[in-house]
N, C-alpha and C positions, 0 to 999 in steps of 0.2 A: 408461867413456868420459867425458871430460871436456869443458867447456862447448865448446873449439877445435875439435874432433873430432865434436858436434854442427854448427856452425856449417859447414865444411868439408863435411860432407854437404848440408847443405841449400845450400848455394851452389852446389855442382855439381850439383844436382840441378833448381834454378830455373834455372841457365844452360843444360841441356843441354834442357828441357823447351821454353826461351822459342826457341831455337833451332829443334825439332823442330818446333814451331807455326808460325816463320815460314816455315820450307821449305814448310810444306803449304799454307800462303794461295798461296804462290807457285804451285806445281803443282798449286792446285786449278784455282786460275783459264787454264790450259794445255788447250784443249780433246784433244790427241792426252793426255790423263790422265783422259778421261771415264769410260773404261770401267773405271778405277778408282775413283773419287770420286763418282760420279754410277751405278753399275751396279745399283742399284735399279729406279729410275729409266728409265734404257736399258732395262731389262729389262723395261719396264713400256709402252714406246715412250712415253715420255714426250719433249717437248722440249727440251733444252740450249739456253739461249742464253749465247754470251761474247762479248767487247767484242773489236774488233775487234783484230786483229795487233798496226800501230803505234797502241800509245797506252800512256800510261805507269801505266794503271792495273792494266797486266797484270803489270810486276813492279813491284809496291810491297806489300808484304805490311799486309794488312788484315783487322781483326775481323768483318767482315762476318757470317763464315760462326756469331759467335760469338750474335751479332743474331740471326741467325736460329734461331738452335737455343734459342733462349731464348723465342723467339715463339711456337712451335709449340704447340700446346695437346695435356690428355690424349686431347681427342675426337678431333684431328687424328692423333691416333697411333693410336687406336683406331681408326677408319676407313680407313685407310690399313695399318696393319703389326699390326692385330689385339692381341688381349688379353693374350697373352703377353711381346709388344716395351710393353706400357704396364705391366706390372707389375715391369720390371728399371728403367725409369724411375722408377716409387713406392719402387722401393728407396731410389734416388739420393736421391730428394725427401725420403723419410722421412729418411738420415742428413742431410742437415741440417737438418729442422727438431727433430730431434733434438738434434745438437750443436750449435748454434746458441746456445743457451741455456744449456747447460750449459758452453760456452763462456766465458760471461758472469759465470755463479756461478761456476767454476773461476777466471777470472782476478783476478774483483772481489773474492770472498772467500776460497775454499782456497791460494790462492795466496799472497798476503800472510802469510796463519798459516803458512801451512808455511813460508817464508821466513825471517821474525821469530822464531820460535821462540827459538830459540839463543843468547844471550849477544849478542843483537839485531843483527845481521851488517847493515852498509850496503850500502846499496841502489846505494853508486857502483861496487864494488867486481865482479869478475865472478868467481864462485866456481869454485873447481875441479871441482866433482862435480856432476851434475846433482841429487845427493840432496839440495841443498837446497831445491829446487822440489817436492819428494817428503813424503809423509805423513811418510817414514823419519826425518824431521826434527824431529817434532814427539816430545817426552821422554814414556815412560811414567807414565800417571798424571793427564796434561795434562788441564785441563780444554776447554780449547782441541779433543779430541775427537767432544763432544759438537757440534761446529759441521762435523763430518765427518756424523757422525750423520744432522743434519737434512739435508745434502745429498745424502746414500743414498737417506733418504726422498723427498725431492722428486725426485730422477732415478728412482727406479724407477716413481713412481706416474706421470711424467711419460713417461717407456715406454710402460709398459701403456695407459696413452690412446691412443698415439698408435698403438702397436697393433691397439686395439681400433676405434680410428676408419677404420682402412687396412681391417682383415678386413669391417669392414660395409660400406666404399665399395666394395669391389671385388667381396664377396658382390654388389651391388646390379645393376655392372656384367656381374658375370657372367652374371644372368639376364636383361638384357637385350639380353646380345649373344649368347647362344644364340636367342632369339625371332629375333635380325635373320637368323642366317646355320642359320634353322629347316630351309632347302631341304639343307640337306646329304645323301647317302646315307648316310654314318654313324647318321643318329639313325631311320634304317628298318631299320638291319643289325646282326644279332647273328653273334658269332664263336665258333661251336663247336667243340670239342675232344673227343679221345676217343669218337669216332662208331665204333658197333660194324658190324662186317662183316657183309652180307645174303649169307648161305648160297643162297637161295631162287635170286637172282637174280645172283650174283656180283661184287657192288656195295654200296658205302660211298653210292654217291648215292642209290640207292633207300630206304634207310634212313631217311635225311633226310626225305625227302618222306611216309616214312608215318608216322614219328613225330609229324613235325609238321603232317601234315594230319591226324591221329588228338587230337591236343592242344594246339593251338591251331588249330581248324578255321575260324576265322571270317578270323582275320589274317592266317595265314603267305599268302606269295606264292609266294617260289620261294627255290631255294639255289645256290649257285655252291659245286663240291666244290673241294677243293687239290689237287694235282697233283705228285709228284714233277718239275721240268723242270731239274734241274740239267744232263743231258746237252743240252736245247734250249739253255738259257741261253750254254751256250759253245759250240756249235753258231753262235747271234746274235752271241755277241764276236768269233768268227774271222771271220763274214763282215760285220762293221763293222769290223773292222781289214782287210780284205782289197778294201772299197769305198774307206775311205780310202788304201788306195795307188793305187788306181786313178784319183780324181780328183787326187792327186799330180804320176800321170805324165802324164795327160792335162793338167795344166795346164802342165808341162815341156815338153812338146811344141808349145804353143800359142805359149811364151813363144821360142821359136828363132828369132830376125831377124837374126843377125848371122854370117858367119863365110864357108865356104868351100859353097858349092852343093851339091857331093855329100856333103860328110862331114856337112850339113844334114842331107840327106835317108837318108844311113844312119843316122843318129845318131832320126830320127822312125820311119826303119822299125823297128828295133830296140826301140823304144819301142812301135810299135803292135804289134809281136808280143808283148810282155812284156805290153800290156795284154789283147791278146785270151786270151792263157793265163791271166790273173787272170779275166777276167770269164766263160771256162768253170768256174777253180775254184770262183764265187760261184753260179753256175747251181747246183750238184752240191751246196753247201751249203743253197741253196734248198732243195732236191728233198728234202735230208736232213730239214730242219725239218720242211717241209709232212707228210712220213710221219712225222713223230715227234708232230706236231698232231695226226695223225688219231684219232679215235673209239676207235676199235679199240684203238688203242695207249697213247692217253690212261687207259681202262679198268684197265689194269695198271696205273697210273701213281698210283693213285686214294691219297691220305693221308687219316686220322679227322679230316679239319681240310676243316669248310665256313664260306662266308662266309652267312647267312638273311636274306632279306627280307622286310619283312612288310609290309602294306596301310595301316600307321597307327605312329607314333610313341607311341600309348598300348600298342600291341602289342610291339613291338619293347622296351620301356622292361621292360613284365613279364615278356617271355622272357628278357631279357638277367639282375635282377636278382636269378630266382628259383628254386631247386635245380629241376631237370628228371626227377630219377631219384633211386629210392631208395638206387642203386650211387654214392657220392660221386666217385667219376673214372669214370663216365661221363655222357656227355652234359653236359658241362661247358660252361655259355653266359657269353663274358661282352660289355661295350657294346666293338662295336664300332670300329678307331680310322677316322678319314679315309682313305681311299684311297691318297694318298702319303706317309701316316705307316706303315704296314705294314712292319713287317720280315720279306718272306717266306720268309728262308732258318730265321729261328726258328721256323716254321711246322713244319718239318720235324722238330724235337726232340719227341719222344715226352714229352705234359704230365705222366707221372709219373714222368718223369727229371729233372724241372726243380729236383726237393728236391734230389737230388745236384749239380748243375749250381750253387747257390746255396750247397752246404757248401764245393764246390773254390775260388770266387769266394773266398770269405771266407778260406779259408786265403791264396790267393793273396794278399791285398791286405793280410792280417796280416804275410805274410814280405816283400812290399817296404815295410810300414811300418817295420817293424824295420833294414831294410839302408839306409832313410832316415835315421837316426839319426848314421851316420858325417856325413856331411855338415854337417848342422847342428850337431852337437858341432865340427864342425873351427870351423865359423862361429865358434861360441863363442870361440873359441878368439885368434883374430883380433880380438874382441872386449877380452876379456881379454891386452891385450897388454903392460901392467904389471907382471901377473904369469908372465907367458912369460918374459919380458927376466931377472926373476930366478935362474929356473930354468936358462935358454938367454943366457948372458950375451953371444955372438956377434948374440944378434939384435938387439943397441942397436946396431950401424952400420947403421941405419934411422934412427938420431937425427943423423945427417951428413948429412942431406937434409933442409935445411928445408922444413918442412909435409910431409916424407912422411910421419910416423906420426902427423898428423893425418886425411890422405887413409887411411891404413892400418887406422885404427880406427875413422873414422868412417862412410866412403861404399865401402869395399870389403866389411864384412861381409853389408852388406845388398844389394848385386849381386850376390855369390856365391848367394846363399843364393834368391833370385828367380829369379838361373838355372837353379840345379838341381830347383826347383818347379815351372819353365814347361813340361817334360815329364809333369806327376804329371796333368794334367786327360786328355791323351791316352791316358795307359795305363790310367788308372782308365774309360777308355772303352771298352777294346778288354777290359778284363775284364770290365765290366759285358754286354757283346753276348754273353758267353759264360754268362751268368743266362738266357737265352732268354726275353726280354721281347719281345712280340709288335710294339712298336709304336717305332718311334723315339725318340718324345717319352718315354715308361716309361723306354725305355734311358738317357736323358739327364737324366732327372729324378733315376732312382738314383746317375749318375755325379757329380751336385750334392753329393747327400747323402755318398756317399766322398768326396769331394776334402774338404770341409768340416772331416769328421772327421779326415778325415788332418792335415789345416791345424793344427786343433787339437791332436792329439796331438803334431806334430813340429814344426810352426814355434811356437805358445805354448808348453806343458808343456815339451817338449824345450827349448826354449830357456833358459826359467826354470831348470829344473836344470841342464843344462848350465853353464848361465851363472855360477850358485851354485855347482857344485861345484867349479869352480876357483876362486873365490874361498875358498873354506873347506877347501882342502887343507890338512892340519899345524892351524889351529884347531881342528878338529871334533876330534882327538885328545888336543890340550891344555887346551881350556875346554868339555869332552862338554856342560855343563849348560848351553851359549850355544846350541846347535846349533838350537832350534825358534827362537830372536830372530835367529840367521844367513839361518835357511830363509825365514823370515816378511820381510827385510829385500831378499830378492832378487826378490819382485815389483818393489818400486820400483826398485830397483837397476838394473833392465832394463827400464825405461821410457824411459831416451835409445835404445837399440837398437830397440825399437818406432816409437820418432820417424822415425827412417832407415829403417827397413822401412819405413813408411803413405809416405814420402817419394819413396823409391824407386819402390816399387809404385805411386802417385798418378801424379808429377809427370812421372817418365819413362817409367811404363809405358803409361797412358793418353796419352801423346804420342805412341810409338808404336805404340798400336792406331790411332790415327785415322792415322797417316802410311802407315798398309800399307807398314811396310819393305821386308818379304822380296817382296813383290807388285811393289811399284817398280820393286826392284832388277831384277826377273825380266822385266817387260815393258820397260826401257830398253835391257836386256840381248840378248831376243831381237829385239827391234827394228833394234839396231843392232850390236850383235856378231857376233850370229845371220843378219841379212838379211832379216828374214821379213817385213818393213813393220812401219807401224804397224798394229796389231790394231782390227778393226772391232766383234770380238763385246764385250759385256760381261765381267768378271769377276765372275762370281755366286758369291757363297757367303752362306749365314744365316748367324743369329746363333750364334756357339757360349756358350748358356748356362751349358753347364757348367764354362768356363771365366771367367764374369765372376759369375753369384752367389754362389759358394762364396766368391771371393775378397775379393768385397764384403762380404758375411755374418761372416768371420773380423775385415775392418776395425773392424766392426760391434763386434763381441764385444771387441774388442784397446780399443775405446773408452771401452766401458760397463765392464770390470774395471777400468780407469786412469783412470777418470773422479773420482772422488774420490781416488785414491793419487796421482797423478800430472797434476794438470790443465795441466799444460804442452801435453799429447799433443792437446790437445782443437781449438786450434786449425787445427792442423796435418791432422786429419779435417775440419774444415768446408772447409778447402782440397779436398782429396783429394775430396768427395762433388761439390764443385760442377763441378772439374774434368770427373771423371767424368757427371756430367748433361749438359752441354752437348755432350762426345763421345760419347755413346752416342744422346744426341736426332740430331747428326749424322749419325750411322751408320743407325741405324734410316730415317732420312728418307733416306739418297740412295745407301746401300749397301749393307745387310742385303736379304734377300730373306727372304718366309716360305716355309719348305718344311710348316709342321705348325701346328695351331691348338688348344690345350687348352684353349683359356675361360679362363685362368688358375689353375691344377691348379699352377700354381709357389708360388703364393702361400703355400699351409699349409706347407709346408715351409721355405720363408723363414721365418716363423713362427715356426717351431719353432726355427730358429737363431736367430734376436734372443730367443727367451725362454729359451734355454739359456746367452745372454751375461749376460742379468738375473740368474737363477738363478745360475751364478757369481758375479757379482758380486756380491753377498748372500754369496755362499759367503766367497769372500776377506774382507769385512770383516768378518765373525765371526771369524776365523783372527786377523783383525788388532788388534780389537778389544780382544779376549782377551792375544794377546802385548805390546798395551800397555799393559795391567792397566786396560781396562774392561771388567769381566764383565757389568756392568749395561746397556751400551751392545751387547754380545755376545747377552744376552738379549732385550734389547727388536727385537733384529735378525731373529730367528727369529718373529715373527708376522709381519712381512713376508715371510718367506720365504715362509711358510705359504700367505699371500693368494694371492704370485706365480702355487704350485702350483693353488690352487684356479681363480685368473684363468685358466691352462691349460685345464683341466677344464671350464669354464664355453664357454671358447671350441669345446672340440673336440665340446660338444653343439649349440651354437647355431650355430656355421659350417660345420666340416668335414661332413658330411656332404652339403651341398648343390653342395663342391666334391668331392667322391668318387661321387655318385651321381645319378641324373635323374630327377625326382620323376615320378609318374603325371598330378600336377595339371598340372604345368610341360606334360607331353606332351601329354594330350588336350586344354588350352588351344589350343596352337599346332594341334593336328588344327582342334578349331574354327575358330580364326581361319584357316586354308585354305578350310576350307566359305566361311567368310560371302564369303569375298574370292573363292569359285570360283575357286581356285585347286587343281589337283589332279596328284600326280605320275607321271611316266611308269612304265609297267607295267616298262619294263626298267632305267632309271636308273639306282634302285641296284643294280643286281647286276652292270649290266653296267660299274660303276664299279669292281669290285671283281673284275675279271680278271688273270688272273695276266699278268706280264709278256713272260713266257716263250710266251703263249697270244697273244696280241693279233698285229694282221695286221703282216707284216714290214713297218717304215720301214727300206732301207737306202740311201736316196737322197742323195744328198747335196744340200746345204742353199743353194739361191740366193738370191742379194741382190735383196732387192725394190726393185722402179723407183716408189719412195714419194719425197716428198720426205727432205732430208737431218734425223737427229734431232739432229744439232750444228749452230749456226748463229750467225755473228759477227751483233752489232746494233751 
């Protein structure tokens, strides 16, 4: 890819983004778009205010919104959207004050050297390849090297701090926002598995109760058993689909003021007789639940899967983390999750099916990474379109179209390649539900960790070779002894396609997260194509993590390997992190909802991705070190590496733990602090927090507008 072809992507990439931003100042400020923009918020009956109809500050697109999301503080996010929406913001924060800096070294100093290198090339001139911006420039031997060197050093050690500074601040937070939200049921309730069958009494629940009134006699309380209710559960989906046609028709009926008298009034009877046959078949659906509720039948229905409660957080803390039986798969306890984090159809997987359930997963997700690969080589390929033309000499009538095989090479490879990615976060989701992870937030945390790896296998690795082996078709046969300086040449090589990937991915993809395309489209749509009015409810959806950590993390990693090979790339990340901060503070404050609360359980795992970028990156410049004939500079590389591992190590004694498990002292603290404060909790709280869905008293009512005042309001 050459400097035009660079330029050409990023032009269309600032134009389409500066566009996408001003549309959404505009339909922010649109109060019939609240319930997109504001459904946080809405959802929270918070109040909307907007400036009145005519006035001209309702279309004139303005930063406002940008003001604002810059104001917000980490406490404001913490209070408000809890510890897991402030730990994808310290993401954002950490990459830039991460690059930032290395920004600074990259421009002020590797930049010039890699430039100058060569038979001293002016500075007026605009060079063909991006390789002159690239380490790849600089002659084996150079002493000019050792000034790479020093800034390996200074960028890893500059890492790890900043690292090390994030795991302790958020260690810090975490323990304090456990103490705040200490009332939970969660931290009274343990989730046992593998509960043996009472012969005696023909019950899983009696079991429960003597077990653990026999050992742990002092604390246990009570247990809520599981329940087979798949048949209830759709039993409740037919008669909520079957209430919604009913207030349907009854609102079609209400809405008749126009036309001829009696075809009125046949057209209503017809209507109350279709309604009275639905609301006999809603009775019969009733009647069916309520006996499938019942005692007797629930009995049968009984799973080795209860929810326990116990009298004390110091109790629940040592049932949940300590073997119960000397049989290892029975009586399996572990810390319960929140109430609406439960996934209780996984409930139903038998816990010593779950090793097979987790071999199928992994093949599964090894054979779409593999069928991933077409794609991205095709990328390449488009990429490499210099040497396609040679090959395929029909495809130069692409050069009869001024600037189209600069559009061709520069800003199409990296859309393609974005789009085919934008489905991997949802499937690697829909595999992960099938590991049988008991809790939502488990499910989505593993789904972080595949999408990451995948990222890495198929969008870097894949790409780099890729990338390289079309370059090296026919050399690698006739100079075999060049092939490890070929290999080693094609990191940098692929640092302008990196540029327009981070570009892509930034500037237009983050533009439309915050625009809610397909949401837009969807509510202007039914609105007015449809007929259905404007919509009153919110659109509520959370955050989907697993679709912005991994991606962010891979940015992460794409920066810190090119951060001394390539520092061109670097500013082009301070862009992309800042962007990203200010839309995601957005989002979080007036659009995300929380469905689930970890404490921040994201964090170590983010972790583990920035120090798996470091670790590469150390990898790579021994590789590179070495192929420029500094062995010396290769050597001295490998004690930092060492450090890095050990920095690891250090960390996963002194942090992780306290974010994997719930101290004793943490617990009978907070039991204390209830004494002093006479504060004490209801005998049925948590268990009865912890009812099945399927079991709880039927809502099949449909849903009235309350005569409150209005939550949108011109000022």
């Amino acid at each position: 890819m050459n400097a035009h072809s660079l330029l050409a992507s990023a032009g269309i990439n600032i134009g389409l983004a500066l566009v996408i931003l001003t549309l959404f100042s505009l339909l922010k400020k649109q109060p019939s778009n609240a319930v997109i923009y504001y459904a946080r918020r809405l959802s929270k009956q918070d109040r909307i205010s907007f400036r009145p109809l005519f006035t001209l500050h309702r279309f004139i697109p303005s930063v406002s919104w940008i003001r604002h999301a810059l104001s917000v503080s980490d406490d404001e996010i913490l209070q408000t959207c809890g510890l897991d929406a402030l730990v994808v913001i310290r993401l954002f924060k950490f990459g830039i004050k991460f690059f930032v800096p290395c920004s600074i070294v990259g421009l002020l100093i590797l930049l010039p050297i890699n430039y100058t290198c060569k038979h001293g090339i002016s500075w007026t001139e605009l060079p063909s390849s991006m390789d002159s911006f690239t380490i790849s420039n600089v002659g084996r031997g150079s002493d000019r090297l050792w000034v790479h060197f020093c800034c390996l050093y200074f960028i890893s050690f500059y890492g790890l701090y900043l690292l090390y500074e994030e795991y302790k601040g958020l260690l810090g937070r975490r323990l304090q926002h456990l103490r705040t939200i200490r009332h939970r049921p969660d931290q009274f309730t343990v989730l046992v598995r593998e509960i043996p069958y009472c012969s005696e009494h023909k019950a899983r629940s009696c079991s429960v109760e003597h077990f653990f009134s026999k050992y742990h006699p002092y604390t246990y309380q009570s247990c809520q058993i599981v329940y087979d209710g798949k048949k209830v559960e759709e039993l409740l989906r037919q008669a909520s689909v079957m209430t919604k046609k009913i207030e349907h028709l009854k609102q079609r009926a209400t809405s008749q003021n126009s036309g001829h008298l009696y075809v009125i009034l046949g057209m209503i009877r017809g209507k109350v007789e279709k309604i009275e046959k639905y609301e006999e078949r809603l009775q019969e659906l009733c009647y069916k639940i309520r006996c499938l509720q019942g005692e007797n039948m629930l009995k049968q229905k009984e799973l080795p899967v209860a929810f326990v409660s116990f009298k004390s957080r110091w109790g629940a803390t040592l049932a949940a983390q300590t073997r119960q039986h000397v049989h290892p798969l029975l009586w399996v306890t572990h810390v319960a999750p929140e109430p609406r984090d439960v996934l209780w159809d996984n409930l139903y997987i038998p816990y010593h099916y779950l090793a097979a359930h987790k071999i199928g997963v992994f093949v599964a997700v090894t054979v779409f990474t593999v069928f991933f690969a077409i794609p991205v080589t095709a990328v390449q390929g488009l990429v490499q379109f210099e040497k396609i033309k040679k090959w395929f000499p029909p495809a130069r009538a692409v050069q009869l179209i001024p600037g189209l095989n600069s559009i061709l090479t520069g800003y199409l490879p990296s859309v393609v390649l974005n789009s085919c990615i934008y489905v991997v976060p949802y499937a690697m989701l829909a595999m992960a539900g099938l590991e049988g992870f008991i809790s939502i937030s488990k499910k989505e945390i593993r789904t972080c960790s595949m999408v990451f790896y995948f990222l890495v296998g198929n969008v870097f690795f894949l790409s780099l070779l890729s990338g390289s082996l079309l370059d090296q078709i026919g050399e690698s046969f006739t100079h075999p002894r060049d092939f490890p300086a070929h290999l080693a040449s094609a990191v940098s090589a692929q640092a302008d396609f990196f540029i327009t990937y981070i570009l892509t991915d930034g500037l237009s993809g983050f533009s439309l997260e915050i625009l809610q395309t397909g949401l837009i489209v969807w509510h202007f749509a039914s609105a007015y194509l449809f007929c259905q009015g404007p919509r009153k409810k919110p659109y509520v959806y959370s955050m989907q993590y697993y679709r912005v950590v991994p991606f962010v993390s891979v940015a992460i990693l794409i920066g810190m390997v090119y951060a001394v090979i390539a520092p061109l790339l670097l500013p082009f990340l301070v862009v992309y992190f800042s962007l990203g901060y200010v839309v995601y503070t957005n989002q979080i404050q007036d659009v995300y909802v929380t469905i689930y609360e970890t404490c921040g359980q994201y964090w170590p795992h983010i972790h583990h991705y920035i120090l798996f970028a470091i670790v590469l990156m150390q990898i790579t410049m021994i590789g590179l070190f070495g192929l420029k004939s500094k062995p010396a500079a290769s050597i001295l590389t490998i004690p930092l590496l060492l450090g890095t591992l050990l920095f690891n190590e250090y960390c996963k004694v002194r942090f992780l733990p306290a974010f994997r498990h719930h101290s004793v002292q943490g617990a009978m603290e907070n039991d204390e602090l209830d004494e002093m404060e006479n504060l004490t909790e209801s005998s049925e709280s948590p268990i009865e927090a912890y009812r099945q869905p399927c079991l709880r008293p039927m809502d099949i009512i449909s849903e009235e507008v309350a005569a409150t005042q209005p939550l949108l309001s011109s000022v």
